[in-house]
C-alpha positions as CSV (number, residue, x, y, z in Angstrom):
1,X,-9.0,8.5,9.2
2,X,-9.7,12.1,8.7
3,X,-9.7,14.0,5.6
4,X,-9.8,17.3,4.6
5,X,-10.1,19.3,1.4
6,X,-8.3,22.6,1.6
7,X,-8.1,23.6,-2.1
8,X,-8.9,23.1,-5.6
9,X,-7.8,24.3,-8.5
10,X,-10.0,23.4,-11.5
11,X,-10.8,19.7,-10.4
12,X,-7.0,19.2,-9.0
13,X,-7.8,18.9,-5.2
14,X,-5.1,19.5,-2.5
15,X,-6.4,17.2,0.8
16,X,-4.9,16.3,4.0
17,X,-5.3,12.5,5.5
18,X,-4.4,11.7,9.0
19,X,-4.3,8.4,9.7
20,X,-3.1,6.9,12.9
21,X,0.7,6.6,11.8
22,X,1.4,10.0,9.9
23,X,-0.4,13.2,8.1
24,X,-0.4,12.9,4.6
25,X,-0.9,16.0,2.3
26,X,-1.9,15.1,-1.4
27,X,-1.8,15.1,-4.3
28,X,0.9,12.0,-2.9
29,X,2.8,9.1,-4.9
30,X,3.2,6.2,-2.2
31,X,6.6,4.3,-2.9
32,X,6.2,0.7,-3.8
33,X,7.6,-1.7,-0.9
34,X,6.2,-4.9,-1.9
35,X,7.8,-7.1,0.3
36,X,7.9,-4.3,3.3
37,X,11.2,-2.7,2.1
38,X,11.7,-0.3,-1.0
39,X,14.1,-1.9,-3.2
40,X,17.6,-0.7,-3.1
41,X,16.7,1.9,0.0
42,X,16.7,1.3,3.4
43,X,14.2,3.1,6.1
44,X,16.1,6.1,7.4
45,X,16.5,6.7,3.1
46,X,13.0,6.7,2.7
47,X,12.2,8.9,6.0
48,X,14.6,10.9,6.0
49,X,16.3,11.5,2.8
50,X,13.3,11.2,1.2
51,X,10.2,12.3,3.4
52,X,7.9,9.5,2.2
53,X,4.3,9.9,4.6
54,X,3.2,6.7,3.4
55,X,4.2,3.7,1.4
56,X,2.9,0.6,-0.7
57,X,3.5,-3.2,1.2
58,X,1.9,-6.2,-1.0
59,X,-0.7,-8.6,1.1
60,X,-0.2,-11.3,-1.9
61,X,4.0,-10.8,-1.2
62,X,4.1,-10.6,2.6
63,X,1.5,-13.3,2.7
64,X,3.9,-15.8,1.0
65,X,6.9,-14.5,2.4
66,X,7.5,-14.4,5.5
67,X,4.1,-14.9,5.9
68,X,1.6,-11.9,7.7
69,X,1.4,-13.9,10.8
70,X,5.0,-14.0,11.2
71,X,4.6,-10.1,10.6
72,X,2.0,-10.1,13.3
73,X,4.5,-11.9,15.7
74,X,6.9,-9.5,15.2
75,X,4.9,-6.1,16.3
76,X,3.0,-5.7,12.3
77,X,4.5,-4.0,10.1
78,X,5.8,-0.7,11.5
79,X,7.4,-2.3,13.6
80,X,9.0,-5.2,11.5
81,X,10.2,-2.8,9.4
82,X,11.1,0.0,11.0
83,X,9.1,3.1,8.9
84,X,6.9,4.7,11.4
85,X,4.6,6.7,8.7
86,X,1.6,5.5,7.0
87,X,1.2,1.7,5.0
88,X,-1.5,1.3,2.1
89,X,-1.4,-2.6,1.8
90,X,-2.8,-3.7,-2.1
91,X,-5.1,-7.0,-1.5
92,X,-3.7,-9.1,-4.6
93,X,-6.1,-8.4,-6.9
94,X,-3.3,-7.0,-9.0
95,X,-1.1,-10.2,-8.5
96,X,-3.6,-12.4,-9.9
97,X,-4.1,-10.4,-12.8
98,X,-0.1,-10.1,-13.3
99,X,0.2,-13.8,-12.3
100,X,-2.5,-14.7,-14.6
101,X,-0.9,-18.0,-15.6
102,X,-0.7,-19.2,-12.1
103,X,-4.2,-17.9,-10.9
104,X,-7.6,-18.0,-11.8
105,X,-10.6,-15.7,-10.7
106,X,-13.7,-17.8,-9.2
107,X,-16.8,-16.4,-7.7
108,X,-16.2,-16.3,-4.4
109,X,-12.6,-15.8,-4.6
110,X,-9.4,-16.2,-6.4
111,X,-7.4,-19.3,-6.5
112,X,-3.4,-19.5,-7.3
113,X,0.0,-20.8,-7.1
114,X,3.1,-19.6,-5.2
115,X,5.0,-18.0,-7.9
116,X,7.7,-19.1,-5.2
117,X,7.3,-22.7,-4.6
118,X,4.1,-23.4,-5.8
119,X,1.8,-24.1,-3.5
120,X,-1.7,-23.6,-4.0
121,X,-3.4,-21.0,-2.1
122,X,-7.3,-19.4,-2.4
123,X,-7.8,-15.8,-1.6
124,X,-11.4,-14.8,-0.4
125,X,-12.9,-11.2,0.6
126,X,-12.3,-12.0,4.0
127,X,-9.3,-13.9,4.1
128,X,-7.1,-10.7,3.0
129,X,-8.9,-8.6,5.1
130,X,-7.7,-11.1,8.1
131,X,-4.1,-11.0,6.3
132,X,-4.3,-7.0,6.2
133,X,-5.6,-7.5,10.0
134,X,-2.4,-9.0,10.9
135,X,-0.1,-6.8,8.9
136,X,-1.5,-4.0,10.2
137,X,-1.2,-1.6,7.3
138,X,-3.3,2.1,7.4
139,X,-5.5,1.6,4.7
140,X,-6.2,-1.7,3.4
141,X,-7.7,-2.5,-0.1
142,X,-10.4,-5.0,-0.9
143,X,-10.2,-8.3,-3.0
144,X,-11.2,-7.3,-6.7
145,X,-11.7,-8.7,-9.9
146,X,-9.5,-7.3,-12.6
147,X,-8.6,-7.9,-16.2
148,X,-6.6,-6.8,-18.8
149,X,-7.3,-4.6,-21.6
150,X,-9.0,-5.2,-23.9
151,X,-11.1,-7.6,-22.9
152,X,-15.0,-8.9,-23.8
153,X,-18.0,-6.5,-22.5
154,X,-19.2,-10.0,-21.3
155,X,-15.9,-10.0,-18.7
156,X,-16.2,-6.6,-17.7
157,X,-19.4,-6.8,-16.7
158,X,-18.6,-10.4,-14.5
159,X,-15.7,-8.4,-13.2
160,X,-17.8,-5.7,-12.1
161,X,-20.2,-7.7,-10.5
162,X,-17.9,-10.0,-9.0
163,X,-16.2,-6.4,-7.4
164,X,-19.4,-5.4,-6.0
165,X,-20.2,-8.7,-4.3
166,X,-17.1,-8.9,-2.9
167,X,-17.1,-5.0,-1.8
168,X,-20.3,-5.6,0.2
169,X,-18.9,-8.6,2.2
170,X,-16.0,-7.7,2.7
171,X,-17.3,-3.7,4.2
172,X,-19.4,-6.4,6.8
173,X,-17.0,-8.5,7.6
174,X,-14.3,-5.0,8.6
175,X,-17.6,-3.5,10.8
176,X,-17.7,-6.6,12.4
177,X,-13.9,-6.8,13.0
178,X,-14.0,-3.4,14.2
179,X,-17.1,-4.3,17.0
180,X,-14.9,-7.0,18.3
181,X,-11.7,-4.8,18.5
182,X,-9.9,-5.6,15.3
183,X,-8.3,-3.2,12.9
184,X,-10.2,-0.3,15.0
185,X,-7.1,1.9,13.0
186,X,-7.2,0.8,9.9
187,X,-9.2,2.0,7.0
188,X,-11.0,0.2,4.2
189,X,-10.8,1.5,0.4
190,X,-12.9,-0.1,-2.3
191,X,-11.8,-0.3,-5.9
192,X,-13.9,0.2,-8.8
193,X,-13.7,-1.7,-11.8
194,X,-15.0,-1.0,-15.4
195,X,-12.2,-1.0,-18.4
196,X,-12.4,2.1,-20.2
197,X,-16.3,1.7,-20.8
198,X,-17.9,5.0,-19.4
199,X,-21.5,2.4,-18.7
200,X,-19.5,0.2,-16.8
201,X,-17.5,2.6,-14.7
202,X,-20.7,4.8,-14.4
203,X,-22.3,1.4,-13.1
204,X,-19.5,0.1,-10.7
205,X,-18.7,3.3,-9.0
206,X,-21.9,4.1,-8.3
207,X,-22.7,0.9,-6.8
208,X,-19.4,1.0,-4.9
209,X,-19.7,4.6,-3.0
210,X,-23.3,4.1,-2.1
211,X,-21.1,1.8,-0.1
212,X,-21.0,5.0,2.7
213,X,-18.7,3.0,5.1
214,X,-15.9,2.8,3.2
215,X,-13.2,5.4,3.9
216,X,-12.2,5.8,0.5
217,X,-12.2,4.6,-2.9
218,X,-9.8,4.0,-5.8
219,X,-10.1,3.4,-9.8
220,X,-8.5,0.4,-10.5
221,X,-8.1,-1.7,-13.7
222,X,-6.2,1.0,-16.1
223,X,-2.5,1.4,-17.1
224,X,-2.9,-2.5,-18.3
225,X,-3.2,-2.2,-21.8
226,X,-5.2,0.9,-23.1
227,X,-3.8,3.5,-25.3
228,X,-3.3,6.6,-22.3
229,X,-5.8,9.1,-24.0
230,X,-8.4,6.3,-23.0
231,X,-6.9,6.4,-19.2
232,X,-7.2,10.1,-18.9
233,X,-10.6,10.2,-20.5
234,X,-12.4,7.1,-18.0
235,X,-10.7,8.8,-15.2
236,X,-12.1,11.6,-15.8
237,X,-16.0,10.4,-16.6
238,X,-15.1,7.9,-13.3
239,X,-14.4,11.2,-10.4
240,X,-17.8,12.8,-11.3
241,X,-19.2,9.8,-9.2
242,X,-16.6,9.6,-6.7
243,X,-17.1,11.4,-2.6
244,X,-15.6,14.8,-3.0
245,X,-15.4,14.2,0.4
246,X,-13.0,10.8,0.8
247,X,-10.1,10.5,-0.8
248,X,-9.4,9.2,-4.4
249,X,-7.0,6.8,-5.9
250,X,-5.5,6.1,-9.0
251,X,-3.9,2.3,-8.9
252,X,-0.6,1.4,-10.5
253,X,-0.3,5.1,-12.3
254,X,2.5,6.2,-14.2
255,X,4.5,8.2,-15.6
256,X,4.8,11.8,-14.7
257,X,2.7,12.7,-17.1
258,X,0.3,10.4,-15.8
259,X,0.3,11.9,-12.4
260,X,0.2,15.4,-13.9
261,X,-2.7,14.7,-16.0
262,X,-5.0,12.7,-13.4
263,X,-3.9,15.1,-10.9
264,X,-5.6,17.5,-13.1
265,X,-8.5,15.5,-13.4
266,X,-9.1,15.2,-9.7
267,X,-7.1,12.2,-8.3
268,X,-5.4,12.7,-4.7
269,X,-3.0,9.4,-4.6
270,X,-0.8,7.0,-6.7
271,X,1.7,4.3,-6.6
272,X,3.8,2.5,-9.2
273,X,6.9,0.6,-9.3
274,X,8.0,2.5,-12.4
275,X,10.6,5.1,-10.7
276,X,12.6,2.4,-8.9
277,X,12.3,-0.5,-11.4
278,X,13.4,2.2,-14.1
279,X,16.3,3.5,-11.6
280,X,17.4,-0.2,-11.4
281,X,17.2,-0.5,-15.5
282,X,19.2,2.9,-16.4
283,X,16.1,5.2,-16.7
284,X,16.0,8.2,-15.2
285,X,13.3,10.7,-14.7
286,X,14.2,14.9,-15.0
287,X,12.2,18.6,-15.6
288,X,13.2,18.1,-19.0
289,X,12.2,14.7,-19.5
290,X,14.0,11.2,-19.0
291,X,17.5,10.1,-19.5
292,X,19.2,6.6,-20.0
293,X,22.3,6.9,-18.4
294,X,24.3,4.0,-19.7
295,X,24.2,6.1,-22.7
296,X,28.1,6.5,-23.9
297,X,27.4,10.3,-24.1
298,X,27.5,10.7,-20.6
299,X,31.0,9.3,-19.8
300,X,32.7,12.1,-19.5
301,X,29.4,14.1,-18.7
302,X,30.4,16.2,-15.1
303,X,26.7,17.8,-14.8
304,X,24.3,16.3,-12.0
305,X,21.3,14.1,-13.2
306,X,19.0,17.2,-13.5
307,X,20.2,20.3,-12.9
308,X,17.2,21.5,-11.2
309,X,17.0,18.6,-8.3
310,X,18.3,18.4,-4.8
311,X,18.4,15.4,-4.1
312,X,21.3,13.3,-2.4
313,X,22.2,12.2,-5.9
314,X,22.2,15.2,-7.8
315,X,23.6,17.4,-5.2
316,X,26.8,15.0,-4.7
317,X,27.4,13.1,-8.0
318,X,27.8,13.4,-11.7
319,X,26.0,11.8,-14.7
320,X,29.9,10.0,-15.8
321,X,30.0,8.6,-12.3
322,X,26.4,7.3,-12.6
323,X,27.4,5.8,-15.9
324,X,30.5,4.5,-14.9
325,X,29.1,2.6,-11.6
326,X,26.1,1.5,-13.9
327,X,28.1,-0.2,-16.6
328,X,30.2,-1.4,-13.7
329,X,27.2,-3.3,-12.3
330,X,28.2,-1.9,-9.2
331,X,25.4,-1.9,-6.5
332,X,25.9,2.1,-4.9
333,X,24.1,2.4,-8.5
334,X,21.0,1.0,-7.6
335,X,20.3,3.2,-4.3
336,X,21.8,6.5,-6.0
337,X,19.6,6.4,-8.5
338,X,16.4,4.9,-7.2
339,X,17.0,7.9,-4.1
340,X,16.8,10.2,-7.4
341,X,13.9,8.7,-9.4
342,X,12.0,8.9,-5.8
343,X,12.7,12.4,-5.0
344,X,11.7,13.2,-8.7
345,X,8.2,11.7,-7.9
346,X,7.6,13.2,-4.6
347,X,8.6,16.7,-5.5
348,X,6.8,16.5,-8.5
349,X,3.6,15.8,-6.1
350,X,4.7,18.9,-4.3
351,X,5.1,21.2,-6.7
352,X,1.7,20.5,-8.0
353,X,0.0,20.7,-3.8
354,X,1.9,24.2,-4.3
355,X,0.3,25.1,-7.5
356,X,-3.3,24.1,-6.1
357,X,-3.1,25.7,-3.1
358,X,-2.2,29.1,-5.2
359,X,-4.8,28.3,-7.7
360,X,-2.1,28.7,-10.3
361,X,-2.2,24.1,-11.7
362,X,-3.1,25.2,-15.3
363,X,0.1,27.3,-15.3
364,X,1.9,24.6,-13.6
365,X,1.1,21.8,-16.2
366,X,1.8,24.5,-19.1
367,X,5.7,25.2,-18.0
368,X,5.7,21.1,-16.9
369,X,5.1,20.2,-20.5
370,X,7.5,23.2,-21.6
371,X,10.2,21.8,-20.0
372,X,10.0,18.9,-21.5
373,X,9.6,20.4,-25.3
C-alpha cells in the first residue's frame, strides 16, 4: 500500500491509497457487498455507473457461503466477482456482536452458530486472517472484541485487552505469511476498541499503533448504541493518537451527517449498509435532506429524486414513477434507488476531497447543513 496526504483543511485530510487493485482518493465511503455483490446492483453498476475504487465483502458471510475456499478456487475475489478495484474484507468481529444470540466472545477467539444452518464454527486471530488469505481482499481487518453500548467499564476494559492480544498475534502471524509468500498484496488494519470512554480509547489506540507494522488502523465499536454527540466527541479525542501518516477508519458510520462531521474530525474512510438497505425500505437520501418516497405526496410528483443529482436515477426518472414501482413491489425499484442512495454517498465524499483540497471544508459543512435547514 502507499499513502499519501496531500491536503488538510482543519483536521479534514484529503489522502490518496494505492493498493494493488485501484487508487483510491479519500475522504471515501466503501459500498457494502457482504456476500461479494452489492445488493440490488450488479458490477458494471458499481464500476461504471457509479465509480466505486473500493468496496466492503464480509469474511463471516463469504466464509459460510460459498465458503472462501471455494472463492479461492475460483481466482479470489476479483475474479469471482467480477469488480477489478479495491476489496476491504471486515473479519467478523461485527457479526458476532450483531449475532450476539448465536455467538459468544472467548479468549482466544470467538465461537458461533451459522445463522444459516447452524453449525458451529470458532473464529481465531489467525483463522480469518487464513480466510482473508484465500479471499484475497486489499485490506483485511483483524479479529476484535466488540460490544454494545452501554456496557460495564469492567467489559470494556476485557474487550480492550482481548483486542490488543489478538492485534499482536495476528500482525505475527501476516509477517510470517508474507515471508512465506502469502498475502504479499494485502494489507492489515487493526481496530481500536474503547466505547465512548476517552481512558479506554486513549489506552487501546495507543497500544494498537505502537503496533508500527500495521498499514492502517480503524475506530471501531461506535454507531451501536450511543447518543451521536458521544460518537463525534470519542472520535475526535481517538485521531489525536492515530498515524497522520496511515490511513484512518471510521467502521459502520452513518448518516451523512455522520460522514460530514467525522470527516471534519480527521477520518479518511467509511462503510455502512444504510444507503442501500434504506433504498430497499423507501428512504432516500438528498442536498436537502431525506425523502420517503412511498409517501402519497409524490404520486403525481414529476420532479427527479433531488434536483441537484446526476445520477442514472435522477437524470431519467421521476419521484411518481419511483413511488408508483415502489408501492408496486416491483424489483427495477430496488436498483433505481439503491444506484441513487450510492451516488448520494460518493459525491457527497467528493465534494468534501474538493473542499479540502481548496481549504474551503468549514464553508462546505456550513452550506451542507443550510441545505438541509
Amino acid at each position: 500500500m502507499e499513502f499519501t496526504l496531500e491536503k488538510t483543511s482543519g483536521n479534514a485530510r484529503a489522502c490518496t491509497i494505492k493498493t494493488a487493485h485501484s487508487t483510491v482518493t479519500t475522504p471515501v465511503f466503501m459500498p457494502v457487498g457482504t456476500i461479494g455483490s452489492v445488493k440490488a446492483l450488479d458490477m458494471e453498476d458499481v464500476v461504471d455507473l457509479l465509480g466505486a475504487e473500493i468496496i466492503l465483502a464480509n469474511t463471516y458471510h463469504m466464509y459460510l457461503r460459498p465458503g472462501d475456499k471455494t472463492v479461492a478456487k475460483m481466482g479470489k475475489l476479483h475474479k469471482f466477482t467480477t469488480y477489478p478495484k479495491s476489496f476491504l474484507t471486515d473479519s467478523g468481529g461485527f457479526q458476532a456482536f450483531s449475532l450476539s444470540d448465536i455467538s459468544k466472545p472467548k479468549a482466544d477467539g470467538i465461537e458461533f452458530r451459522s445463522h444459516i444452518d447452524g453449525s458451529k464454527h470458532f473464529f481465531t486471530p489467525k483463522k480469518v486472517i487464513d480466510i482473508q488469505n484465500n479471499l484475497g481482499s486489499d485490506i483485511m481487518m483483524i479479529l476484535d472484541d466488540l460490544v454494545a453500548l452501554p456496557a460495564t467499564q469492567e467489559r470494556i476494559k476485557l474487550s480492550i485487552e482481548r483486542t490488543t492480544t489478538w492485534a499482536k498475534e495476528t500482525i505475527e502471524y501476516h509477517k510470517a505469511n508474507q515471508a512465506k509468500g502469502i498475502g504479499v498484496d494485502q494489507n492489515i488494519f487493526a481496530i481500536i476498541q474503547g466505547g465512548t470512554d476517552k481512558a479506554f480509547r486513549t489506552q487501546s489506540a495507543t497500544e494498537l499503533c505502537a503496533l508500527t507494522d500495521y498499514d492502517g488502523f480503524a475506530i471501531g465499536g461506535l454507531s451501536v448504541g450511543e447518543a451521536n454527540q458521544d460518537m463525534y466527541d470519542t472520535v475526535e479525542h481517538t485521531v489525536q493518537y492515530m498515524p497522520r501518516d496511515k490511513p484512518r477508519y471510521l467502521m459502520g458510520v452513518g448518516t451523512p451527517e455522520d460522514l460530514v462531521e467525522n470527516v471534519e474530525r480527521g477520518i479518511d474512510m467509511f462503510d455502512c449498509v444504510m444507503p442501500t438497505r434504506n433504498a430497499r425500505n423507501g428512504t432516500l437520501f438528498t442536498s436537502f435532506g431525506r425523502i420517503n418516497i412511498k409517501g402519497a405526496k409524490f404520486k403525481e410528483d414529476e420532479a427527479p429524486i433531488d434536483s441537484e443529482c446526476e445520477c442514472l436515477t435522477c437524470k431519467r426518472y421521476t419521484r411518481s414513477y419511483l413511488n408508483h414501482l415502489f408501492r408496486a413491489r416491483e424489483i427495477t425499484y430496488f436498483r433505481l434507488a439503491t444506484i441513487h442512495n450510492l451516488h448520494y454517498y460518493l459525491n457527497l465524499m467528493r465534494e468534501m476531497r474538493k473542499a479540502i483540497l481548496e481549504d474551503r471544508f468549514e464553508l462546505f459543512k456550513k452550506e451542507f447543513y443550510s441545505k438541509r435547514s
